[in-house]
C-alpha positions as CSV (number, residue, x, y, z in Angstrom):
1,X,-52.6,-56.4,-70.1
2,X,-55.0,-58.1,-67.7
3,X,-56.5,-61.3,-68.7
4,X,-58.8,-64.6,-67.6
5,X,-56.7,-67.7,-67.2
6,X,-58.7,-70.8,-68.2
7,X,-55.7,-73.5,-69.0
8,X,-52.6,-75.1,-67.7
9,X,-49.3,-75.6,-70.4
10,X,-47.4,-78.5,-69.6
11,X,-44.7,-76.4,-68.0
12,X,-46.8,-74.7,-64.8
13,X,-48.0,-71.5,-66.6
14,X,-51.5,-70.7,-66.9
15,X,-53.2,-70.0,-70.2
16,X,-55.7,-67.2,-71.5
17,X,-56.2,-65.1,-74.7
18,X,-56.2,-61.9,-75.4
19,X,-60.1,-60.0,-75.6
20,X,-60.5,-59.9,-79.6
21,X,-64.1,-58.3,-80.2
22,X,-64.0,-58.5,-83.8
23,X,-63.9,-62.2,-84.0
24,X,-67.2,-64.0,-82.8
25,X,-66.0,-66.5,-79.9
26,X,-64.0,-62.7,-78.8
27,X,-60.7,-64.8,-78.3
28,X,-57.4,-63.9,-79.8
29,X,-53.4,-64.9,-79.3
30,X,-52.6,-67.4,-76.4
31,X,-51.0,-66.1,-73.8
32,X,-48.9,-68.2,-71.6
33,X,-48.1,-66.6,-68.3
34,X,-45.9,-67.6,-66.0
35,X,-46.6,-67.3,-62.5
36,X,-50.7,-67.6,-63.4
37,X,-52.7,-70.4,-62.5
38,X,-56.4,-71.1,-63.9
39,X,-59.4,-69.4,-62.6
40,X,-57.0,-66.0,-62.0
41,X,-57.6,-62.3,-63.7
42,X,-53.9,-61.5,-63.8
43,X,-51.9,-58.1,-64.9
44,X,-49.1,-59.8,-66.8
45,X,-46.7,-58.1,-69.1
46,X,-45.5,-59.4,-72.2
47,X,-41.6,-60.5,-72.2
48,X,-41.6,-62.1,-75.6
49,X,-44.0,-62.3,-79.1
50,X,-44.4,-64.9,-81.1
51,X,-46.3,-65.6,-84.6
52,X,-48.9,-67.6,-82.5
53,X,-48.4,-66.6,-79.2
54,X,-47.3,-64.2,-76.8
55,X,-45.0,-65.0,-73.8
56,X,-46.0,-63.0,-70.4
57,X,-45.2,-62.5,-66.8
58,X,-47.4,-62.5,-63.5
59,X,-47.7,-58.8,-62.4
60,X,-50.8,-58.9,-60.0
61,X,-53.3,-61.2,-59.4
62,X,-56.6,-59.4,-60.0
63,X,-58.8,-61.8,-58.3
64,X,-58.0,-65.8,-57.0
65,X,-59.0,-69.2,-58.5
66,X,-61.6,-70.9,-57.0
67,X,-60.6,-72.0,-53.3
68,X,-57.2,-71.1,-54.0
69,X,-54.9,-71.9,-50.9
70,X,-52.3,-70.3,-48.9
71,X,-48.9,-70.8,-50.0
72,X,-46.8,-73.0,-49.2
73,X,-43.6,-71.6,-49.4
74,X,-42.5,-68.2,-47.9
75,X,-40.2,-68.1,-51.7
76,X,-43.1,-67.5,-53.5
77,X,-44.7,-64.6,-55.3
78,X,-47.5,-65.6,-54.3
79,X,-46.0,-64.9,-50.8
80,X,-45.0,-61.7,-51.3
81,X,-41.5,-62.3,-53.1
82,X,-41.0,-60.6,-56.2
83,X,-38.7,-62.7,-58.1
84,X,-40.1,-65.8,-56.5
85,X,-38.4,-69.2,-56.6
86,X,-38.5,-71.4,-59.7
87,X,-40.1,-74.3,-58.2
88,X,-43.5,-75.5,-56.9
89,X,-45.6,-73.0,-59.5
90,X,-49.0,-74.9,-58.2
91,X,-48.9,-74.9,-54.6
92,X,-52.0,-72.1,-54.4
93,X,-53.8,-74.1,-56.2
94,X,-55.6,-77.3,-54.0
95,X,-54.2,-80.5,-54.2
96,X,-57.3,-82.4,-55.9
97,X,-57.3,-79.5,-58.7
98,X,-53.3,-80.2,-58.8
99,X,-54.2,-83.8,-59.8
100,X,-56.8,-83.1,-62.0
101,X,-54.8,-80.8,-64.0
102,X,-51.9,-83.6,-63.9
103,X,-54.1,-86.2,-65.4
104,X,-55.8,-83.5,-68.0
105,X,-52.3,-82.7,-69.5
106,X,-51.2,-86.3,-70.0
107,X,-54.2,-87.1,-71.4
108,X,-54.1,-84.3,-73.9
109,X,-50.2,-85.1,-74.5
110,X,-51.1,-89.0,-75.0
111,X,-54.3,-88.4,-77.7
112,X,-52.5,-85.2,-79.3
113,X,-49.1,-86.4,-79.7
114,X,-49.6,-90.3,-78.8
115,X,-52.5,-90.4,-81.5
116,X,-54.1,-92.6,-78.7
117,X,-58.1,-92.9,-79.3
118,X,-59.9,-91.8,-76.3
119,X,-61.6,-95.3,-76.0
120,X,-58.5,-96.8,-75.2
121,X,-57.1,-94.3,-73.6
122,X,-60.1,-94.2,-70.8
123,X,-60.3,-98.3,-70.9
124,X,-56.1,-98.0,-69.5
125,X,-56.1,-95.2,-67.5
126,X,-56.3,-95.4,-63.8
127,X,-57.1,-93.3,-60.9
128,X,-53.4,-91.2,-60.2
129,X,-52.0,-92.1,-56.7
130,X,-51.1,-88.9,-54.5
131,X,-48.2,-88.4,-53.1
132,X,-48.2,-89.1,-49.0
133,X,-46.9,-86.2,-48.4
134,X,-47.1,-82.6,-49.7
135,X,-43.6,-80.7,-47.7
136,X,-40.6,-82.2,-46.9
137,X,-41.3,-85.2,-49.0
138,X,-37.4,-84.5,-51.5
139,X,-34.7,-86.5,-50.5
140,X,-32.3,-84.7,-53.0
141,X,-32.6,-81.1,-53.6
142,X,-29.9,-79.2,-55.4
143,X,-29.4,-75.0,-55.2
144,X,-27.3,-72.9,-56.8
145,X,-24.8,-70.0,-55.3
146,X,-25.0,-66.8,-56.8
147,X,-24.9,-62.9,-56.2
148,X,-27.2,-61.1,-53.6
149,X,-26.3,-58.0,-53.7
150,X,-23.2,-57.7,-51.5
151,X,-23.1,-61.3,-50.6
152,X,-23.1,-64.4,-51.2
153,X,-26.5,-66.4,-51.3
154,X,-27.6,-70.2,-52.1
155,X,-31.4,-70.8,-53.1
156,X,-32.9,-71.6,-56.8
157,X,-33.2,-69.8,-59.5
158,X,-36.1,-67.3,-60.2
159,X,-38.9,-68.0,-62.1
160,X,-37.6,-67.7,-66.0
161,X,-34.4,-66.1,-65.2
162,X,-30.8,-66.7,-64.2
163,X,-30.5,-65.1,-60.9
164,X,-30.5,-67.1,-57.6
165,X,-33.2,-66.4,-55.1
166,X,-32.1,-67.2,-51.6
167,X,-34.6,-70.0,-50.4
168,X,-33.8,-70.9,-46.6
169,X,-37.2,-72.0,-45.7
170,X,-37.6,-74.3,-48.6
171,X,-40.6,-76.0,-47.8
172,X,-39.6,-79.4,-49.5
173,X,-36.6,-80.0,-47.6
174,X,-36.9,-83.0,-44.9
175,X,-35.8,-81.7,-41.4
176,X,-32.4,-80.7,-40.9
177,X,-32.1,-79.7,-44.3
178,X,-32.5,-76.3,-43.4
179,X,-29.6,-75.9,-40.9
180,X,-27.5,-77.7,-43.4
181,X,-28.2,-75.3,-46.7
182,X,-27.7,-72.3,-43.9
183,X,-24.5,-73.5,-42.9
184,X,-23.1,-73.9,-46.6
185,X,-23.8,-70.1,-47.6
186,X,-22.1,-68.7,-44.7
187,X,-19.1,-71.1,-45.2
188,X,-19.3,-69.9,-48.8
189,X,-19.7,-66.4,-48.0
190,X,-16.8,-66.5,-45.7
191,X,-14.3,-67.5,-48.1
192,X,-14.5,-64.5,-49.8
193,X,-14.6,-66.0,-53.2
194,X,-17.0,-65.1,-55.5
195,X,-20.5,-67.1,-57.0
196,X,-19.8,-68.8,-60.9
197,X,-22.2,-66.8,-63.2
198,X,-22.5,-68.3,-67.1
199,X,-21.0,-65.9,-69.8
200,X,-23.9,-67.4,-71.9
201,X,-21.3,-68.8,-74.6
202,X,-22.6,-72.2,-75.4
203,X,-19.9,-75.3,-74.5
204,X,-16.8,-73.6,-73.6
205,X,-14.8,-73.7,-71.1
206,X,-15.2,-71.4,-67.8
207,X,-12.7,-68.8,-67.2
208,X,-10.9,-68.5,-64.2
209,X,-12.6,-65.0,-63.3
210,X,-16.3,-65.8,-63.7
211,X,-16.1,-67.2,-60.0
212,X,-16.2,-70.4,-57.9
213,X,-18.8,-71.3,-56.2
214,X,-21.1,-73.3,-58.4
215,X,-24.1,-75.3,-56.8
216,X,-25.0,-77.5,-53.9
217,X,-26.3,-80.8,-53.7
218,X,-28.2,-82.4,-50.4
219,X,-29.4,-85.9,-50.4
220,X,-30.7,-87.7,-47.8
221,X,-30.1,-91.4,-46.7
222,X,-28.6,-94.1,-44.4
223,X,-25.4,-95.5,-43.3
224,X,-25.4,-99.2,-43.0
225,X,-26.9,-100.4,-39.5
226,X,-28.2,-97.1,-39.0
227,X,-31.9,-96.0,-38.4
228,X,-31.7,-92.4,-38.3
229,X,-31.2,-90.7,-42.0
230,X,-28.2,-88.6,-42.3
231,X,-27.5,-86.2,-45.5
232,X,-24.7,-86.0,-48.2
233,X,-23.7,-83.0,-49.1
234,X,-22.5,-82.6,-52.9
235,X,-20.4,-79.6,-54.0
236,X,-19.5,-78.0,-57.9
237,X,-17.5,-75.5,-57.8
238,X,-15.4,-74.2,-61.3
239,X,-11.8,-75.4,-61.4
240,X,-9.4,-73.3,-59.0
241,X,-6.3,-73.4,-57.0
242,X,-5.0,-74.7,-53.8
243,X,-6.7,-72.0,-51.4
244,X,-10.2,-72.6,-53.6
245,X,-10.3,-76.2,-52.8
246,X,-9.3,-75.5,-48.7
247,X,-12.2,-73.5,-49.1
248,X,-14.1,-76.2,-50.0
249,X,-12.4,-78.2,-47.6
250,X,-13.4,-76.1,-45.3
251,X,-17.0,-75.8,-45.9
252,X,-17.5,-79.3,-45.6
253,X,-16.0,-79.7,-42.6
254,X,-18.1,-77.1,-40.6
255,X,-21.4,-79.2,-42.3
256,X,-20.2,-82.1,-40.9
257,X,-19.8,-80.2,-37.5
258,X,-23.6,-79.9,-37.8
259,X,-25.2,-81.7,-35.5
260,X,-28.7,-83.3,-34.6
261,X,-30.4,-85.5,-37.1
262,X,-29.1,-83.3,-40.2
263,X,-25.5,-84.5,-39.1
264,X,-23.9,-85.5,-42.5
265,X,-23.1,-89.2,-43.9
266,X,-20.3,-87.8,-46.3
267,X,-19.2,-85.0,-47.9
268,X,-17.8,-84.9,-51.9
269,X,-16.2,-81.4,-54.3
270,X,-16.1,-81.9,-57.8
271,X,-14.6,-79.5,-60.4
272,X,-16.9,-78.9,-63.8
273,X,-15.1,-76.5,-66.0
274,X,-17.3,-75.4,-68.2
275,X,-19.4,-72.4,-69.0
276,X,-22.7,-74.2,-68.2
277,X,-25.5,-74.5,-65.9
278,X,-25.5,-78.0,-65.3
279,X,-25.0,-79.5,-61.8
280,X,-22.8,-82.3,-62.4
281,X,-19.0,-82.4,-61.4
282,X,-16.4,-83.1,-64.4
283,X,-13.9,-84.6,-61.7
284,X,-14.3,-85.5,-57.9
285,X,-11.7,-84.2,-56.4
286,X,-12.3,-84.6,-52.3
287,X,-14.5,-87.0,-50.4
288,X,-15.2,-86.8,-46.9
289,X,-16.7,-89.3,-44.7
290,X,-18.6,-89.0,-41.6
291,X,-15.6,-88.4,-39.2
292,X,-14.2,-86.4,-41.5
293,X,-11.7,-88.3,-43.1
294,X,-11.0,-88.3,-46.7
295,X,-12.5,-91.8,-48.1
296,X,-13.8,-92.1,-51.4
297,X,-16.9,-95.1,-49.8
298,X,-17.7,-91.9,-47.8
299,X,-19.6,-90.8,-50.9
300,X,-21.9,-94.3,-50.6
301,X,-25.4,-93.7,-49.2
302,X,-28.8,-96.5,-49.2
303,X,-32.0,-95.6,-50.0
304,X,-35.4,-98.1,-49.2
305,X,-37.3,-99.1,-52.0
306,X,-39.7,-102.1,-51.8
307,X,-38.0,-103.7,-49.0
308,X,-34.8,-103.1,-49.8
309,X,-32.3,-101.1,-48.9
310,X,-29.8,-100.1,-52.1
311,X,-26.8,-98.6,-51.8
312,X,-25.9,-95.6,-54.2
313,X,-23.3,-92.6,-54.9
314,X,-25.4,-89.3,-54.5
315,X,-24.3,-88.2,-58.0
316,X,-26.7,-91.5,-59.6
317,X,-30.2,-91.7,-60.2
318,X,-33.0,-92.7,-57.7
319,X,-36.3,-91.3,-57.3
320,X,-36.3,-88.1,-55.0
321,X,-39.7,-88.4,-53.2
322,X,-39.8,-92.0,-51.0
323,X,-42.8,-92.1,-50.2
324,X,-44.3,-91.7,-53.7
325,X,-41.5,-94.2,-54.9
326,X,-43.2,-96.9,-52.4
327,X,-46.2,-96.5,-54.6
328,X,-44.6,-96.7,-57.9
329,X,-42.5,-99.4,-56.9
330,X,-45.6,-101.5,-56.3
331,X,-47.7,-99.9,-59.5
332,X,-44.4,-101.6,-61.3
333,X,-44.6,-104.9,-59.6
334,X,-48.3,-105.4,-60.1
335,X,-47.7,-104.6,-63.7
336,X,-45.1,-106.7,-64.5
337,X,-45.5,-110.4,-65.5
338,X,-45.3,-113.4,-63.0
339,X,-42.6,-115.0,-64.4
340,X,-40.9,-114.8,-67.8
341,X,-37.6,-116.0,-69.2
342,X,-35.4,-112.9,-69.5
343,X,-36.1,-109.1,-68.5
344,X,-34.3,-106.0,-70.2
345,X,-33.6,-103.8,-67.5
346,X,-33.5,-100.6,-69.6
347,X,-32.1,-97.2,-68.2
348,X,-31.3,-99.1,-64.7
349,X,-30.2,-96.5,-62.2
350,X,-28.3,-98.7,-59.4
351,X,-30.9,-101.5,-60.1
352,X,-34.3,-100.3,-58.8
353,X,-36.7,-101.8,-59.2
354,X,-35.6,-103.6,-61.8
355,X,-34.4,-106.1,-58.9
356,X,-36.9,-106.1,-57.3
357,X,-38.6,-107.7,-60.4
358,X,-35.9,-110.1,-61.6
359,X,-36.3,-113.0,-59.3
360,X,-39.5,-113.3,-61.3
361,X,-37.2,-114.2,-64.2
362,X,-34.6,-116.6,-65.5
363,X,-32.3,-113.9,-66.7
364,X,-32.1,-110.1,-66.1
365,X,-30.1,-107.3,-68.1
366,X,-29.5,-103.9,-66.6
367,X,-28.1,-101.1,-69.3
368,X,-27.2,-97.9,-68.0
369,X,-25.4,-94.8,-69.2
370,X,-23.6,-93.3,-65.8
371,X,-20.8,-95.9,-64.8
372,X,-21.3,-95.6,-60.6
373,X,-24.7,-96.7,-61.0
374,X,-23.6,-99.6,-62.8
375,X,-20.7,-100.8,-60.2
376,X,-23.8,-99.8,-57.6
377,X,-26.3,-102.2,-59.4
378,X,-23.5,-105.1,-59.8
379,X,-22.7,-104.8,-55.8
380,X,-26.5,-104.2,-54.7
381,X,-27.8,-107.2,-57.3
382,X,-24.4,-109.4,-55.2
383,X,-26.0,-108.2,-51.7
384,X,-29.7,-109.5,-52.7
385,X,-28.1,-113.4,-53.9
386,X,-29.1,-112.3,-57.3
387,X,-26.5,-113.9,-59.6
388,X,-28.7,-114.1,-62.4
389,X,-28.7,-110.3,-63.2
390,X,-26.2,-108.7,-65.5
391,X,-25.0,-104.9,-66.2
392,X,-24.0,-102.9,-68.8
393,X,-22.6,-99.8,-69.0
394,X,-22.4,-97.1,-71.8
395,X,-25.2,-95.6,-74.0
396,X,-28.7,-98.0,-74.7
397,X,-29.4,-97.4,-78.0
398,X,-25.6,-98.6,-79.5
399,X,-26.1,-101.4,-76.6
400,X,-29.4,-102.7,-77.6
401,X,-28.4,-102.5,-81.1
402,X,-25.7,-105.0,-80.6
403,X,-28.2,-106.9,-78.7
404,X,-30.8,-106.5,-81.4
405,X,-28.2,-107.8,-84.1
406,X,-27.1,-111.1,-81.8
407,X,-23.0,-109.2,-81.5
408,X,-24.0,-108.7,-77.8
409,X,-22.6,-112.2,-76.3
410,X,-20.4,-113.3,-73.5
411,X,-22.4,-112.0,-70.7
412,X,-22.4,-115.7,-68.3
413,X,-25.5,-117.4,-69.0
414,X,-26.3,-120.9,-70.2
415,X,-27.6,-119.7,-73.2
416,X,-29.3,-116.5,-74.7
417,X,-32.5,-115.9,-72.7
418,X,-35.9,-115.0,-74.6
419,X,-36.3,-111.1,-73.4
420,X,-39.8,-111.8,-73.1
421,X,-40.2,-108.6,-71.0
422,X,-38.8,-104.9,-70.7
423,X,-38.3,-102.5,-67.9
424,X,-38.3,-98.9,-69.0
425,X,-37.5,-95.9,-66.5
426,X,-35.6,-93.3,-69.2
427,X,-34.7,-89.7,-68.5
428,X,-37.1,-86.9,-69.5
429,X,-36.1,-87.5,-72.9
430,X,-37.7,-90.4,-73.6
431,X,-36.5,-93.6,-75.5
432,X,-34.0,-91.8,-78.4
433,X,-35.2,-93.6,-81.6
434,X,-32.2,-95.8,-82.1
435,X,-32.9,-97.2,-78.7
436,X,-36.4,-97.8,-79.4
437,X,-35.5,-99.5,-83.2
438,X,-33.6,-101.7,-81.8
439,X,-36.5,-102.9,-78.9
440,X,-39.2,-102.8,-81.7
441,X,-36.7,-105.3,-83.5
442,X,-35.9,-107.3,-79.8
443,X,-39.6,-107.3,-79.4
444,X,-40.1,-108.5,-75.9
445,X,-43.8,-109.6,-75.4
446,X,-44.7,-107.1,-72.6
447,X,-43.4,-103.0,-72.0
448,X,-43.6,-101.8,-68.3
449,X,-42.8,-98.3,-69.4
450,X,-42.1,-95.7,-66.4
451,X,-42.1,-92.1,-67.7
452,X,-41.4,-88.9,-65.8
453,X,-42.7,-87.1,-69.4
454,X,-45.8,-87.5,-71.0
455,X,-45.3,-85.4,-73.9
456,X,-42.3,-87.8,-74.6
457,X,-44.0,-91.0,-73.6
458,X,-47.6,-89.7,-76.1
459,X,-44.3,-89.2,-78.8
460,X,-43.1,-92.7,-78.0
461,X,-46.9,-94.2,-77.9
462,X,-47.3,-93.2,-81.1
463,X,-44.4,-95.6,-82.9
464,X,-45.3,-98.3,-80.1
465,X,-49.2,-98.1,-81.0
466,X,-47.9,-100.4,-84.1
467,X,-47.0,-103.2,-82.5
468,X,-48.5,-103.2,-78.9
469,X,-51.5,-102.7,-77.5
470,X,-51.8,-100.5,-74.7
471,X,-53.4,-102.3,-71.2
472,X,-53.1,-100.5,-68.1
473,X,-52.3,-96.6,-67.3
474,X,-51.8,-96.3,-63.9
475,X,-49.9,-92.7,-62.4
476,X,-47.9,-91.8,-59.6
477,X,-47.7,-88.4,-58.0
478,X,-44.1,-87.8,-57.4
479,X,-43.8,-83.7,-57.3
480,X,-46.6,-82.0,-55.7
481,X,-46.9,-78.6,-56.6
482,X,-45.5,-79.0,-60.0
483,X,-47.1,-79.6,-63.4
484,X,-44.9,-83.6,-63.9
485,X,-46.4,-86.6,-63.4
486,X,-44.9,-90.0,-62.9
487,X,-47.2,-92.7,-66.0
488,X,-46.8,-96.2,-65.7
489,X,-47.9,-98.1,-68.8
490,X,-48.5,-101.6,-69.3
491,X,-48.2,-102.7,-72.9
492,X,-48.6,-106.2,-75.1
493,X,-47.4,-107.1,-78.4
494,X,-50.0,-107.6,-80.9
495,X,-50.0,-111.5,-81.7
496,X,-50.5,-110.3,-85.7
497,X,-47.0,-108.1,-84.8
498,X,-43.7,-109.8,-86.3
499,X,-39.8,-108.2,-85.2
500,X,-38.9,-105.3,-87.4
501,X,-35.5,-104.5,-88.6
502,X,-34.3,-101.8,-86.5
503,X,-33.7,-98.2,-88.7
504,X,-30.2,-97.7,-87.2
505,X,-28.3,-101.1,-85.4
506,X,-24.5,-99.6,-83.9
């Protein structure tokens, strides 16, 4: 069918209705079509129905947006490419529109699902800080092996399917990149093993004949004393014998024989053996330093943040864009109270920027679900002389129940502290409900709450709106090109608020 796109979903498609004569505004089902952008007639054909809605597919754009762009990206379809890669569905579209869009979706999220009025929504919100740079701004991108034809290739996945597009001009890769990626699918390729491709049975375990190669992971950072960045290289591959893992052996070893300013700082193969897409190793079974010799602190990089330098494993958490991360680190520090007795530290990473906070308090407590970033937080919080911050590891919601219910003791201070303030950075999830019971009941008099979601921070708002008013809304721009955006909120607890039991305490 050919349409007029007029809106934006949440997810990077574009929006429009089909013609319906009969009714008097002539609009019928949404259509949400992926690979369309507002202000486009498209051709798009319909891949799925639904009671409310129909699902579609870019065929042709009829006619452009206004002051559309060039791509950029030779991956696109926009560039000719006819599966086109996954990622960056904006980039046609110009980068103040891009914004604009950003900010209209989380405001819709935050009033629809948030329940937020729009008076206080406009009296918090604030102007959305761009990212410095729009290409080669990632300093962790992950691509997938898979089938191409004949051969071997490593790229992302197409838009709304499974197979791999080959993306060797990625146009968010930092220099060097490049040279690196193109390296690792000839290795690959040599070996004469084939790509992993899911069955599509749901948590089982991969079978031995559905293939090796899995994905690859480049991150860029530093070695200690070093000013030029060098990358990590990160590879899953399904579980296999001897001659599989000299493969991988072997591919690692020719990208460290890459040289330049892409050389690599380490190289690490883990195993995941089951039948899933997810990039994220089950068992590390080599790790490779910079000369090449197997040593498991060959897997430790730093990244900068806010003047410091913190040391990580490339498997852990840290923001992807550091130049953007600049910005919300100091969005976070303006926010945050001047002082304060203790901070909760929730969802902690390796300890940015919570730490970056904590000298401003008597007491800090970092919880945290993945167990490197925890021994990464204790060792970078050691480095900075901060012997006042404390980490936990495991899940948040059984640890802030204990905390909640006073059985969380033993942890080396004086005496309790007041958790007068809380740090919140979760995963695109959002706060699950147990956790947020239990901070409800903790009640800490401010919420700096960083959110990579806001469909699940609007779902969030809406149990926080109880007891806390809503002060500040700034925004970070952290992924150009794509429909996220990074919300930093500033919230206080309403003096009329008392501490509520929490639902579920573990």
């Amino acid at each position: 069918m050919e349409l007029a796109l007029d809106g934006l979903a949440h997810d990077g498609r574009g929006i429009g209705r089909v013609p319906a004569p009969e009714r008097p505004d002539g609009r019928g089902l949404t259509v949400f079509v992926a690979g369309g952008l507002p202000g486009q007639r498209v051709r798009c054909r319909v891949l799925r129905r639904k009671p409310r809605f129909l699902e579609a597919e870019l065929v042709e754009v009829l006619s452009p947006g206004p002051e559309e762009v060039p791509p950029l990206c030779p991956h696109s379809r926009a560039s000719g490419d006819a599966r086109g890669c996954g990622g960056c569905p904006l980039q046609t579209m110009p980068y103040d529109r891009q914004l604009q869009w950003k900010e209209r979706l989380a405001r819709d999220a935050l009033t629809r699902i948030g329940g937020l009025a729009s008076g206080a929504l406009d009296a918090a919100w604030e102007a959305t800080l761009p990212s410095p740079a729009l290409s080669g701004f990632r300093n962790r991108m992950t691509f997938a092996f898979g089938a191409g034809g004949d051969s071997l290739v490593l790229g992302q996945r197409s838009r709304g399917g499974a197979d791999v597009v080959p993306t060797p001009d990625c146009a968010l890769l930092p220099p060097g990149g490049r040279e690196l990626l193109a390296e690792a699918q000839a290795a690959a390729a040599s070996s004469g093993l084939p790509a992993w491709r899911a069955s599509g049975r749901r948590g089982g375990k991969a079978s031995g004949g559905r293939g090796l190669w899995r994905f690859l992971t480049l991150r860029q950072g530093w070695l200690p004393g070093e000013a030029t960045p060098r990358w990590w290289a990160l590879c899953v591959t399904s579980p296999g014998g001897q001659p599989a893992r000299d493969a991988v052996r072997t591919l690692g070893e020719r990208l460290l024989g890459v040289g330049g300013a892409s050389r690599l700082g380490g190289f690490i193969h883990e195993e995941r053996s089951y039948d899933d897409a997810l990039a994220v190793g089950e068992r590390r079974v080599l790790t490779l330093d910079a000369q090449g010799k197997e040593n498991p602190r060959g897997a430790l990089l730093r990244l900068p943040l806010g003047g410091r330098s913190f040391a990580l494993d490339p498997e852990s958490f840290f923001q992807v864009n550091t130049g953007a991360a600049e910005l919300l680190v100091r969005t976070v520090l303006d926010m945050a109270p001047a002082s304060g007795n203790g901070l909760l530290d929730l969802y902690c990473g390796v300890g940015a920027p919570g730490q970056l906070v904590a000298p401003r308090f008597g007491a800090a407590l970092g919880l945290e679900a993945d167990s490197r970033a925890i021994l990464a937080a204790w060792n970078n919080a050691k480095e900075a002389g901060l012997d006042h911050c404390r980490y936990l590891g495991g899940d948040a919601a059984m640890l802030l129940g204990l905390l909640a219910s006073g059985k969380l003791t033993g942890l080396g201070w004086n005496k309790t502290p007041h958790w007068d303030t809380a740090l919140l950075d979760p995963p695109r999830a959002g706060l699950a409900p147990a956790a947020l019971d239990a901070l409800l009941h903790i009640a800490p008099d401010h919420l700096v709450y960083v959110s990579c979601n806001p469909a699940t921070l609007a779902r969030d708002a809406a149990r926080l709106s109880a007891a806390y008013t809503l002060e500040r809304l700034p925004a970070v721009d952290l992924f150009p090109h794509t429909p996220h955006l990074e919300c930093c909120s500033l919230w206080r607890r309403k003096l009329s608020a008392e501490r509520s039991e929490p639902r579920s305490v573990h």
